[in-house]
ZABA-306654 format. One record per residue (C-alpha): residue number from 1; residue in three letters; chain; x, z, y. Coordinates in nm, 2 decimals, always signed. Layout:
+-----+-----+-------+--------+--------+--------+
!   n ! res ! chain !     px !     pz !     py !
+-----+-----+-------+--------+--------+--------+
! NUM ! Ala !     A !      X !      Z !      Y !
...
+-----+-----+-------+--------+--------+--------+
// end
This chain:
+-----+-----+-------+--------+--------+--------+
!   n ! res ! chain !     px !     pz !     py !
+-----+-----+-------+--------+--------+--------+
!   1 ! Unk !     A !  +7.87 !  +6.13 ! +22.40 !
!   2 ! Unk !     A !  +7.96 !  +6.30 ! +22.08 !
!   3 ! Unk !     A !  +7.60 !  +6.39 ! +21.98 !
!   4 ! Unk !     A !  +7.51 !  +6.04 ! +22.05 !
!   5 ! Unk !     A !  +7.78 !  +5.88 ! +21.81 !
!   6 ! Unk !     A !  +7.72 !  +6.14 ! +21.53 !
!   7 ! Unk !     A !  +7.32 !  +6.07 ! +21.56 !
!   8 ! Unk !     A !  +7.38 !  +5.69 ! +21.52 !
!   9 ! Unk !     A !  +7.60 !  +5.70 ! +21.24 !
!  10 ! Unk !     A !  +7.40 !  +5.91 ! +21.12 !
!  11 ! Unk !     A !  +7.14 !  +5.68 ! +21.11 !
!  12 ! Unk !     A !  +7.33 !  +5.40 ! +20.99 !
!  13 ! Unk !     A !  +7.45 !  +5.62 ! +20.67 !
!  14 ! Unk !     A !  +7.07 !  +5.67 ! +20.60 !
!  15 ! Unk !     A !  +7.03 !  +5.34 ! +20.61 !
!  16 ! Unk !     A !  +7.30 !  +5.23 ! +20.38 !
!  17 ! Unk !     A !  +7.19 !  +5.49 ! +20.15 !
!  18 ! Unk !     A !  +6.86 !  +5.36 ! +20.15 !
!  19 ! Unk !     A !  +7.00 !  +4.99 ! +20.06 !
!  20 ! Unk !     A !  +7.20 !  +5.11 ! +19.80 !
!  21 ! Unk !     A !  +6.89 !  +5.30 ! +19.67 !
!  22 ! Unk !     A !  +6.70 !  +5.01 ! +19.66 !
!  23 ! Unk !     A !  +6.91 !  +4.81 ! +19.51 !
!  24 ! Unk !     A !  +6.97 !  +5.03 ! +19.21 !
!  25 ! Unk !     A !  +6.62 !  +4.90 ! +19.11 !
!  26 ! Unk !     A !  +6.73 !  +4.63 ! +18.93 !
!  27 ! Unk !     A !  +6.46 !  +4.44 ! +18.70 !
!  28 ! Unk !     A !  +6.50 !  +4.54 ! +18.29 !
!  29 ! Unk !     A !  +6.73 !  +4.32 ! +18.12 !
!  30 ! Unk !     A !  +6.60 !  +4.21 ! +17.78 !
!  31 ! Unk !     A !  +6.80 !  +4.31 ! +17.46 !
!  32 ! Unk !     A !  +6.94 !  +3.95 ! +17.42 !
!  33 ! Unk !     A !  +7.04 !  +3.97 ! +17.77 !
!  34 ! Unk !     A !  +7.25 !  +4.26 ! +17.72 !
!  35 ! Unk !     A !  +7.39 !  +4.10 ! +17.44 !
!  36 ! Unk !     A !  +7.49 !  +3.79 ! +17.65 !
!  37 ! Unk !     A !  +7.65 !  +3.97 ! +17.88 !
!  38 ! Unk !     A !  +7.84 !  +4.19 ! +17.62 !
!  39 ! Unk !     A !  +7.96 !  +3.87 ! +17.46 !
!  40 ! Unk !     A !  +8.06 !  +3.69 ! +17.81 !
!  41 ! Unk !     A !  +8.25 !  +4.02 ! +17.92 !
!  42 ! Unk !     A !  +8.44 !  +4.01 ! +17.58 !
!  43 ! Unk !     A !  +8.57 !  +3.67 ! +17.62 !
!  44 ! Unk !     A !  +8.67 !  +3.69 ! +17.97 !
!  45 ! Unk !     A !  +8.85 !  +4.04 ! +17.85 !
!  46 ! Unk !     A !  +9.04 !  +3.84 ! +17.58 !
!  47 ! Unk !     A !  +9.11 !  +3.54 ! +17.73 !
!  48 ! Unk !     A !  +9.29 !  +3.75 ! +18.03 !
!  49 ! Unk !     A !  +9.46 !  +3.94 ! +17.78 !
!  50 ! Unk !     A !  +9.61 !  +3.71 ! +17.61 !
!  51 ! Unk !     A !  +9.69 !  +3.52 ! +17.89 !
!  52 ! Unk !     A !  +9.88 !  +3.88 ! +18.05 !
!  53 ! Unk !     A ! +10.05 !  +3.85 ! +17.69 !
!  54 ! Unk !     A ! +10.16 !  +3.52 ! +17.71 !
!  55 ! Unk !     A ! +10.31 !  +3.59 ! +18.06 !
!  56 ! Unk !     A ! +10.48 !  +3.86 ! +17.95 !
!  57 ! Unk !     A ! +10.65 !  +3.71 ! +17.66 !
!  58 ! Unk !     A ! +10.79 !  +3.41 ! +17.87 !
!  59 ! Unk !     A ! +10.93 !  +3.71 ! +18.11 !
!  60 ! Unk !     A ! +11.09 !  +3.90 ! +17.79 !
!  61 ! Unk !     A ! +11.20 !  +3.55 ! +17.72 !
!  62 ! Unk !     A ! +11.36 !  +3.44 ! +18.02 !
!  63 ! Unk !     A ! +11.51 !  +3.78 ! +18.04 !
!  64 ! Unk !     A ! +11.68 !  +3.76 ! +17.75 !
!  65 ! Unk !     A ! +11.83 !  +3.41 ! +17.81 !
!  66 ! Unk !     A ! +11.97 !  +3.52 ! +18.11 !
!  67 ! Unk !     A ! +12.12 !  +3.81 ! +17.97 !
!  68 ! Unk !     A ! +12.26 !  +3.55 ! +17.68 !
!  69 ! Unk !     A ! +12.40 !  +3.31 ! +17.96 !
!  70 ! Unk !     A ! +12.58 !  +3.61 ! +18.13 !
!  71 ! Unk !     A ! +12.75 !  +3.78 ! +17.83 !
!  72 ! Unk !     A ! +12.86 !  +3.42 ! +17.74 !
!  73 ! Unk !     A ! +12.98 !  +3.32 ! +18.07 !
+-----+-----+-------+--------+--------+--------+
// end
């Protein structure tokens, strides 16, 4: 029963390898391509960052009117 399990995932782990052999063939991208990409990951990277700063800010912000409201109070 053992030998039968380890021989069959054994033969599903060759097959996955193989898959992810294949698909590491991926056509050439062109040098403008690259550049699209570059330029599309850059953007996204911004706009999330400055959207992570923004949120943070209103936090700080929110903290420290609630800290305001308490030592007034």
């Amino acid at each position: 029963m053992d030998k039968t399990i380890e021989s069959r995932s054994q033969k599903v782990l060759e097959e996955k390898e193989e898959k992810i052999d294949h698909q590491d063939e991926s056509p050439s991208v062109s040098s403008a391509g690259k550049a699209k990409i570059r330029y599309i990951a850059g953007a996204r990277v911004h706009k999330i960052a400055k959207r992570l700063q923004e949120s943070v800010s209103r936090k700080l912000s929110l903290s420290r009117q609630t800290e305001l409201n308490d030592a007034t109070a």
